[in-house]
DSSP file (Angstrom, degrees, kcal/mol; ACC not computed):
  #  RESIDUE AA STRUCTURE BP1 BP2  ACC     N-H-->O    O-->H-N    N-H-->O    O-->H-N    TCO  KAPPA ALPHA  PHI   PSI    X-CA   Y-CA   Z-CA
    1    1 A X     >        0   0    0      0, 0.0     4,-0.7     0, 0.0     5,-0.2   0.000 360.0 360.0 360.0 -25.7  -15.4   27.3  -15.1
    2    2 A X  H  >  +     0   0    0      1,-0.3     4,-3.7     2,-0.2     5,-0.1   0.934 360.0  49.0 -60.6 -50.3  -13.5   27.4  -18.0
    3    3 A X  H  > S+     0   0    0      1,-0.2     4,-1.1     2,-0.2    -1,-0.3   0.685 111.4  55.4 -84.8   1.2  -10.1   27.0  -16.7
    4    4 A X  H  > S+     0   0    0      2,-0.2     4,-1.4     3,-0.1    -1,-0.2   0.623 104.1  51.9 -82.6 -12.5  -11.4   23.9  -14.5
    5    5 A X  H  X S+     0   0    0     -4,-0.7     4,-2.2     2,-0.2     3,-0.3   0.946 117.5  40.0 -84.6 -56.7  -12.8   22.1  -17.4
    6    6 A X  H  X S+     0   0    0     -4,-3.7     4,-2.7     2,-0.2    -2,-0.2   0.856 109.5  60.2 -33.1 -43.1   -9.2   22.6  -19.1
    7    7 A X  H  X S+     0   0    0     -4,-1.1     4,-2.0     1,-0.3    -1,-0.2   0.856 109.9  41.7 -73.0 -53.6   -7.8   21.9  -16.1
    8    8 A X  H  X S+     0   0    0     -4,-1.4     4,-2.9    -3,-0.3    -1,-0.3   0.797 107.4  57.9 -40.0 -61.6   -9.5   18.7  -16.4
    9    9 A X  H  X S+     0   0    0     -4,-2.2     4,-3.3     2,-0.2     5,-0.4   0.998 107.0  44.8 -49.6 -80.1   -8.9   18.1  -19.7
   10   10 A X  H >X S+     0   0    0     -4,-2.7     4,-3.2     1,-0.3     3,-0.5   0.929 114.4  55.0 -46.8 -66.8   -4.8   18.2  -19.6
   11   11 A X  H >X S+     0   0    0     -4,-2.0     4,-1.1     1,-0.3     3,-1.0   0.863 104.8  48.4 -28.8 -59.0   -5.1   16.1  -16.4
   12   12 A X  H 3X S+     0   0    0     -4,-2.9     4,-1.9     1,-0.3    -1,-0.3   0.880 111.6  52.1 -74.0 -30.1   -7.1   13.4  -18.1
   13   13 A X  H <X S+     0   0    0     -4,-3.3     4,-1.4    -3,-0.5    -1,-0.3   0.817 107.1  57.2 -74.1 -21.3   -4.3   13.5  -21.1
   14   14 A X  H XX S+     0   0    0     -4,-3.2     3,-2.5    -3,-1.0     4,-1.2   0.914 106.9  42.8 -48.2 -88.0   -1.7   13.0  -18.4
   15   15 A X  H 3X S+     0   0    0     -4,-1.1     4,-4.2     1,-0.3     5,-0.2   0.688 116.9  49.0 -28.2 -63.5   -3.1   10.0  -17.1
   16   16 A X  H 3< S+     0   0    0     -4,-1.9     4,-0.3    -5,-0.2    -1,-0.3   0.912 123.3  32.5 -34.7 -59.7   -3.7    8.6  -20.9
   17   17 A X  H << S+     0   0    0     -3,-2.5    -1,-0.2    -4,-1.4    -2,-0.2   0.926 135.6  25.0 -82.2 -52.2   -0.3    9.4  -22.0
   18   18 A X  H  X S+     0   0    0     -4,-1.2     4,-1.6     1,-0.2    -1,-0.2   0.607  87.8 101.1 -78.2 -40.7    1.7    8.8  -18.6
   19   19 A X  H  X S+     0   0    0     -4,-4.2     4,-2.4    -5,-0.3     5,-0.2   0.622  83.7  53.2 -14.8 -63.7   -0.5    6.3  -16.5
   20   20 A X  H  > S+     0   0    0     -4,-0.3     4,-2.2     1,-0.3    -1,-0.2   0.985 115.8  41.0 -90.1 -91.2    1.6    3.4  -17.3
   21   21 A X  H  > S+     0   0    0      1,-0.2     4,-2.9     2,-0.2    -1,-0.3   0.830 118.0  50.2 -28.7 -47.5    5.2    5.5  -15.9
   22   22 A X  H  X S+     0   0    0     -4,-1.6     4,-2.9     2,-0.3    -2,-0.3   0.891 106.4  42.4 -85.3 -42.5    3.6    6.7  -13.4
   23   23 A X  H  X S+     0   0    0     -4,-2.4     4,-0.7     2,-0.1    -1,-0.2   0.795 120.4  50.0 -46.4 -28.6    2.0    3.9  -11.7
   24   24 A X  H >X S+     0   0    0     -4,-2.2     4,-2.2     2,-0.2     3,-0.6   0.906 109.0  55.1 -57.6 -48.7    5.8    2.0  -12.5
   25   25 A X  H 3X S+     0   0    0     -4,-2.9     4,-2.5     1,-0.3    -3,-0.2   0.994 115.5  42.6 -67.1 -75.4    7.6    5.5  -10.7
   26   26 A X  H 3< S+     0   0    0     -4,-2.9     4,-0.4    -5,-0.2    -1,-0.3   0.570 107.0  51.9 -68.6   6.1    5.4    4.6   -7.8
   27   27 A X  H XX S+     0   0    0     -4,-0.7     3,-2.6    -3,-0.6     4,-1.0   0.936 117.4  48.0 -83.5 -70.0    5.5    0.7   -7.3
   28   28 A X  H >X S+     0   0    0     -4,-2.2     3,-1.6     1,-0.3     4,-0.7   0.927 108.6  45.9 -57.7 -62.7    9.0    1.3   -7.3
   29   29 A X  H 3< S+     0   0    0     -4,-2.5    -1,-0.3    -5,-0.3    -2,-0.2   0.722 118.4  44.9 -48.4 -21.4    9.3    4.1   -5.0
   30   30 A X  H X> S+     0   0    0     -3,-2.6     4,-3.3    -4,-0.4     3,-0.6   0.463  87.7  95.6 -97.5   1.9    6.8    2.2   -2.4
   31   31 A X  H <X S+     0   0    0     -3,-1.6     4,-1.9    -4,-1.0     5,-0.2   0.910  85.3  43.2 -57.5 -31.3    8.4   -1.2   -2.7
   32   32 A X  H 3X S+     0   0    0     -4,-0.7     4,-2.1     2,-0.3    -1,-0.3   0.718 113.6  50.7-104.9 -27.0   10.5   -0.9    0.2
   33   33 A X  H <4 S+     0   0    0     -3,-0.6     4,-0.4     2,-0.2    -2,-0.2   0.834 109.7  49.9 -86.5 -49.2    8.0    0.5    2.3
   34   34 A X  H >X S+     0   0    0     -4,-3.3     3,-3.6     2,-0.2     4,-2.2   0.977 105.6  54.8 -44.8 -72.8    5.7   -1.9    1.6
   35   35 A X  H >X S+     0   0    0     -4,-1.9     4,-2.8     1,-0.4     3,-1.2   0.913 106.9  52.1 -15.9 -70.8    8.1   -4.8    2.3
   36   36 A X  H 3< S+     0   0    0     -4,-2.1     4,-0.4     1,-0.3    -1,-0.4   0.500 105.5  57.8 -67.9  20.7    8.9   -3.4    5.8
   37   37 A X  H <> S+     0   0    0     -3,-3.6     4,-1.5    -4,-0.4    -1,-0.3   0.751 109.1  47.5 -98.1 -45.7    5.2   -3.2    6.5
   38   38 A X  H <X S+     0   0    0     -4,-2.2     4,-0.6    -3,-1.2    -2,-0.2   0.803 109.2  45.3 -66.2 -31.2    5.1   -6.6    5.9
   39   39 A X  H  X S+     0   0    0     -4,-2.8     4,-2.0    -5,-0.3     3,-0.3   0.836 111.5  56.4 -71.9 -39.4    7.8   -7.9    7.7
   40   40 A X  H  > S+     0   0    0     -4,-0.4     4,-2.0    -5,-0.3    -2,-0.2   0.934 103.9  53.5 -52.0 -46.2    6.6   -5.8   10.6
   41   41 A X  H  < S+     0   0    0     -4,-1.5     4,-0.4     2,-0.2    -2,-0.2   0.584 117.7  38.1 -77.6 -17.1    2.9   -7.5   10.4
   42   42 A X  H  X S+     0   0    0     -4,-0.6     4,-1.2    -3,-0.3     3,-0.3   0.710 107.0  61.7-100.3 -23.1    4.6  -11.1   10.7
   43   43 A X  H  X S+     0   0    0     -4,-2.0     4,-1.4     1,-0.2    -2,-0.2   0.925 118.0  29.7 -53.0 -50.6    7.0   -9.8   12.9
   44   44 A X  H  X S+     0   0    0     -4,-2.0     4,-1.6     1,-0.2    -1,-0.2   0.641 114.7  56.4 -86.9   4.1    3.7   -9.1   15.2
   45   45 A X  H  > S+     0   0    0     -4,-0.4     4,-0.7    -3,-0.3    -2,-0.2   0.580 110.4  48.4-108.0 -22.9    1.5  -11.8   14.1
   46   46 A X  H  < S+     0   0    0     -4,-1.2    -2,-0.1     2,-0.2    -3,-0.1   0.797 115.3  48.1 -72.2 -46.6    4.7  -14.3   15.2
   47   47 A X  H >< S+     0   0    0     -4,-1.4     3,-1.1     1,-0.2     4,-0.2   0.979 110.1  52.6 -44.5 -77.0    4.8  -12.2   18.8
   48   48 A X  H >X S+     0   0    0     -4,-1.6     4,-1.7     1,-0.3     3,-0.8   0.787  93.3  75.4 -51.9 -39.0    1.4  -12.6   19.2
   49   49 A X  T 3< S+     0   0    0     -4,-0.7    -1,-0.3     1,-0.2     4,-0.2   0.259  87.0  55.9 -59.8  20.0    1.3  -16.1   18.7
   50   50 A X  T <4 S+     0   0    0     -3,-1.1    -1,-0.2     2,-0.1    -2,-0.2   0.726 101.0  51.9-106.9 -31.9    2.5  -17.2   21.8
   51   51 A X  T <> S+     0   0    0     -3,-0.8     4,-0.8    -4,-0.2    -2,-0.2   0.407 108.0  56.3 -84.7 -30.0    0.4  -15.8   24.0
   52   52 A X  H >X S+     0   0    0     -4,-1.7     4,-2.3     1,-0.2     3,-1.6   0.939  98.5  57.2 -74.8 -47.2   -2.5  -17.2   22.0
   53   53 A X  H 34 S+     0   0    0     -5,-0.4    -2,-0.2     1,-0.3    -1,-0.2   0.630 105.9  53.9 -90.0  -0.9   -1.6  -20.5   22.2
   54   54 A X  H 34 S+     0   0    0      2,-0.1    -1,-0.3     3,-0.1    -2,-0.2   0.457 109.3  51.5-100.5  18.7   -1.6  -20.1   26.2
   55   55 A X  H <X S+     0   0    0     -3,-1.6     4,-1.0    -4,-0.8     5,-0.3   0.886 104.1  47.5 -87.2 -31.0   -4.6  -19.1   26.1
   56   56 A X  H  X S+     0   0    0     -4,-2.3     4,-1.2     2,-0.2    -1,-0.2   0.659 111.0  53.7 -98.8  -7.2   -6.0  -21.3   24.4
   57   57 A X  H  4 S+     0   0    0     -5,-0.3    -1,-0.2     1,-0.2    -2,-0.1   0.759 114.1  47.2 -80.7 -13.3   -4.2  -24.4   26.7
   58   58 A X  H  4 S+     0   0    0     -4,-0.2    -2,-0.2     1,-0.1    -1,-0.2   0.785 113.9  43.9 -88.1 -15.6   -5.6  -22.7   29.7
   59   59 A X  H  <        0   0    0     -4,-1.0    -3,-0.2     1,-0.1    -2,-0.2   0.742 360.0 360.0 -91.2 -50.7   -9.0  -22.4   28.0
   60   60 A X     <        0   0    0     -4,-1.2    -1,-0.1    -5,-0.3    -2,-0.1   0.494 360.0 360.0 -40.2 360.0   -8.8  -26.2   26.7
């Protein structure tokens, strides 16, 4: 029990001390993967629009 309450302890002084770097480390490091997720989701949300808009003349 002990060493999880320490365990605990040092963890929570990372975060204090580090937070700031560490969220920055990882924004950077996902940027790129983010991006292409996004270009992928207008890439299909552009696809998809075509098909919508003969449904919706055939439904009209």
């Amino acid at each position: 029990m002990g060493r999880f309450l320490l365990g605990m302890i040092v963890g929570a002084a990372a975060v204090w001390f580090y937070g700031r770097d560490l969220i920055d480390y990882v924004d950077d490091k996902t940027r790129i993967a983010r991006s292409k997720a996004a270009d992928t989701l207008h890439s299909a949300a552009e696809t998809l629009q075509g098909p919508r808009e003969t449904i919706d003349r055939r439904i009209s």
